[in-house]
C-alpha positions in Angstrom: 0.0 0.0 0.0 3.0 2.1 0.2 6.6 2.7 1.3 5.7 4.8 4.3 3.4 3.4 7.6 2.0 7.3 6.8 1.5 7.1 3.1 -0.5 3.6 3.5 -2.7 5.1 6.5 -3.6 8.3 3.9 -4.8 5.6 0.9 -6.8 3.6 4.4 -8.6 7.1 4.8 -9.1 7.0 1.3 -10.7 4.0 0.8 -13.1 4.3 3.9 -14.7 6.8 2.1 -15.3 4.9 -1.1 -16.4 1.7 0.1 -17.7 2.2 4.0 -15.2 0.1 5.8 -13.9 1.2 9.1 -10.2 1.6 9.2 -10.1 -1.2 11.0 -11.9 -3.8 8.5 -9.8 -2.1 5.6 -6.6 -2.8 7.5 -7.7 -6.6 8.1 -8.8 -6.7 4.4 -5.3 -5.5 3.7 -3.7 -8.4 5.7 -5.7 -11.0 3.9 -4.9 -9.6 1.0 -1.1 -9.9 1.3 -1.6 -13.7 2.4 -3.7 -14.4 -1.4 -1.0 -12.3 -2.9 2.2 -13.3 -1.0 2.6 -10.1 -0.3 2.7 -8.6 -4.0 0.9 -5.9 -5.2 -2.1 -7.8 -7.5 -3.5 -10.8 -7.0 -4.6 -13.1 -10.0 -7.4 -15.3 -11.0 -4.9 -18.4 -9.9 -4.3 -16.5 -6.3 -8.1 -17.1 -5.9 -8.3 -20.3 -7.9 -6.6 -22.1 -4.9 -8.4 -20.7 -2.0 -9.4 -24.2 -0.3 -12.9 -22.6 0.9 -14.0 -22.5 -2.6 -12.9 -25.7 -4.0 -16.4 -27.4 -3.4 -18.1 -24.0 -4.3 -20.5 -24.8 -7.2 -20.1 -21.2 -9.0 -16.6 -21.2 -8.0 -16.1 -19.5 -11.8 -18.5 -17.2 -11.1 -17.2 -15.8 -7.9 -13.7 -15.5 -8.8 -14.5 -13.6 -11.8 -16.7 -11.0 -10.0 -13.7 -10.0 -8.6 -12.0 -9.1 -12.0 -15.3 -7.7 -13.9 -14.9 -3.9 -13.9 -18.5 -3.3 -13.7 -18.0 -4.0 -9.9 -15.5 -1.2 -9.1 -18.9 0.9 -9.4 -16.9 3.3 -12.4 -19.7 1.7 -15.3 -16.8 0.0 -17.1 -17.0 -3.0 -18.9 -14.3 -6.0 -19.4 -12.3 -7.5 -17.0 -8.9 -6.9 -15.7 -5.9 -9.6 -15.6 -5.2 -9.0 -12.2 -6.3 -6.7 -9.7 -4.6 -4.3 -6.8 -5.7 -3.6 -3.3 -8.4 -1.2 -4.2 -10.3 -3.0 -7.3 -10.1 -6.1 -4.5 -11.9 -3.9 -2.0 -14.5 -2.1 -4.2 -15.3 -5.6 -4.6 -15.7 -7.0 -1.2 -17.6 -3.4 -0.6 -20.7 -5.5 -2.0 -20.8 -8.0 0.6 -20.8 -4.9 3.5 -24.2 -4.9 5.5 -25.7 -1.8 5.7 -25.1 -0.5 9.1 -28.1 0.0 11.5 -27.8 3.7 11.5 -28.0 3.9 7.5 -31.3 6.0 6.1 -33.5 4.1 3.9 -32.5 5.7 0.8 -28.8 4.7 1.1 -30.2 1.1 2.2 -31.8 0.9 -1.5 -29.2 2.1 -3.0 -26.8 -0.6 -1.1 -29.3 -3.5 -2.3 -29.7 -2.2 -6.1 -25.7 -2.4 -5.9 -26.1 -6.1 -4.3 -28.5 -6.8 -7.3 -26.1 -5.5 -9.8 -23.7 -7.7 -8.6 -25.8 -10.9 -8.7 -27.1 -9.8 -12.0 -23.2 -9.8 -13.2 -22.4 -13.2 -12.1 -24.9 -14.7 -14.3 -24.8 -12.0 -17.2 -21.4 -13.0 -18.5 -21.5 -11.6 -21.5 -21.9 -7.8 -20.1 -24.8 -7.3 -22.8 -27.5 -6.4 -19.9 -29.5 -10.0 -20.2 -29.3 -13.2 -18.5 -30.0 -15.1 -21.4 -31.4 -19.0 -21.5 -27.9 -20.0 -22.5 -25.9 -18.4 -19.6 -29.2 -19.0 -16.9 -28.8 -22.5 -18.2 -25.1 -23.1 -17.3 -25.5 -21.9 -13.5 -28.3 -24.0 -13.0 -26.2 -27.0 -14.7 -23.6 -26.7 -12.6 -25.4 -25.9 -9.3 -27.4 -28.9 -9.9 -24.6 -31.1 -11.6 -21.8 -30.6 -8.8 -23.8 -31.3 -6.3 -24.0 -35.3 -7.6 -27.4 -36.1 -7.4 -28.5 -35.4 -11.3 -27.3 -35.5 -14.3 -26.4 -33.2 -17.0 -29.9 -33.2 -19.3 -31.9 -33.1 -15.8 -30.0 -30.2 -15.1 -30.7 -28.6 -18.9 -34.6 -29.4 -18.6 -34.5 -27.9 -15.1 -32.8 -24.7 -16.6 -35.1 -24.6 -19.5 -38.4 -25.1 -17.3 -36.7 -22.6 -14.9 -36.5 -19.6 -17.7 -39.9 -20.6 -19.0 -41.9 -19.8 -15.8 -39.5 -16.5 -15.4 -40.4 -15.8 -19.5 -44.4 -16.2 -18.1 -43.6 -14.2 -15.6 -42.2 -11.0 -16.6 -43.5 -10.8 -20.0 -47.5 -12.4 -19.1 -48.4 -11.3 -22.8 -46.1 -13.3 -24.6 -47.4 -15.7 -27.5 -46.2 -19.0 -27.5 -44.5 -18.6 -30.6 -42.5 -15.5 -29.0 -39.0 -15.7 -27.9 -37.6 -14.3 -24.9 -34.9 -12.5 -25.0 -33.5 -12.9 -21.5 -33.7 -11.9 -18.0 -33.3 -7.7 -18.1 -31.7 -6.2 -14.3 -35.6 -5.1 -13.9 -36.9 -8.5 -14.6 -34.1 -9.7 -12.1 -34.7 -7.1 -9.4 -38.1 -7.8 -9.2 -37.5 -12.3 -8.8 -35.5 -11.0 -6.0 -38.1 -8.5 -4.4 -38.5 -10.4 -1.3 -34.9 -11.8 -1.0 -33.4 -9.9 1.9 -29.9 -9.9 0.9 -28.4 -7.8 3.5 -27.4 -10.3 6.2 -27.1 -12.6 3.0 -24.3 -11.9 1.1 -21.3 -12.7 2.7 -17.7 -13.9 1.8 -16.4 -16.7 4.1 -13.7 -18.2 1.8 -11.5 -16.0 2.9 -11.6 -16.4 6.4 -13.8 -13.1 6.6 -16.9 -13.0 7.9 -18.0 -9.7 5.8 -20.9 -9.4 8.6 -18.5 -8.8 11.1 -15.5 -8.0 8.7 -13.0 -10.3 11.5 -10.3 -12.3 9.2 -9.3 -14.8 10.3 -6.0 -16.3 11.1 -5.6 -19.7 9.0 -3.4 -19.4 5.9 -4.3 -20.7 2.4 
């Protein structure tokens, strides 16, 4: 973070303001960090790749590349990065903050549409703003798949079926000759209505508990 104690505590002040995080959780964040990086300044897709929390992970792909899809560092780029610093790493882990009791209810929308937008980006991995049948059907696959107890065309009529009823649902006039595009972030937003995703979304894999943002001390 710097060659100074000084200069790194200036970038920590920084960074609280961008993402929320108390100078305390940044500086734990910044410890785990150096263990996935071995203390360099990027970490890669391989860094992640052998975290032994997500080896059983069924979107293990998906999760490790949220972390290098620039629409999560909240700047509306698109693409994704080879590696990633510090910063990017902690824009991303900014998702998984709960909102803190004190927070007004407009900012507590504003923290779940950014939740949202980050599930929607794990499954839209194209970037073209749908979930389309195609990508919908390969998370479904391998949720269902990896977990051993169906096989690969169960899993395909599941995911089909699945997208039908969601079609039905979000679009109640379409014919049956009609195709459907895809899952929009509207359509999305609105499946997830309900979903309380607050004290949801959490990262454990890396020995922090994003609820209450203590790392733990095992090593990789």
């Amino acid at each position: 973070m710097g060659a100074s104690q000084s200069h790194s505590e200036h970038q920590y002040q920084e960074l609280m303001g961008k993402t929320g995080f108390s100078l305390e959780q940044i500086k734990n964040l910044h410890s785990r960090f150096q263990l996935l990086s071995g203390n360099e300044e990027t970490i890669s897709r391989e860094n992640l790749n052998s975290i032994p929390g997500l080896a059983e992970n069924p979107i293990k792909k998906q999760i490790i590349e949220a972390f290098f899809d620039k629409r999560n560092q909240h700047n509306n780029e698109t693409g994704s990065y080879e590696d990633i610093g510090f910063e990017q790493f902690l824009m991303v882990m900014s998702h998984f903050r709960p909102p803190n009791p004190k927070t007004k209810e407009e900012e507590r929308e504003a923290i779940r549409k950014e939740k949202l937008h980050f599930l929607f980006n794990m499954h839209d991995t194209d970037s073209d703003g749908i979930i389309t049948l195609d990508e919908y059907r390969k998370v479904v696959e391998e949720l269902l798949s990896k977990s051993g107890t169906i096989g690969q065309d169960a899993a395909k009529a599941i995911a089909d079926a699945a997208m039908l009823e969601v079609a039905s649902t979000n679009v109640p006039q379409m014919g049956p000759d009609d195709f459907y595009e895809g899952i929009t972030f509207e359509h999305f937003e609105q499946m997830l209505q309900r979903l309380e995703l607050e004290s949801r979304m959490h990262i454990r894999f890396l020995d922090a508990n994003t609820a209450t943002m203590h790392c733990g001390n095992a090593t990789m």
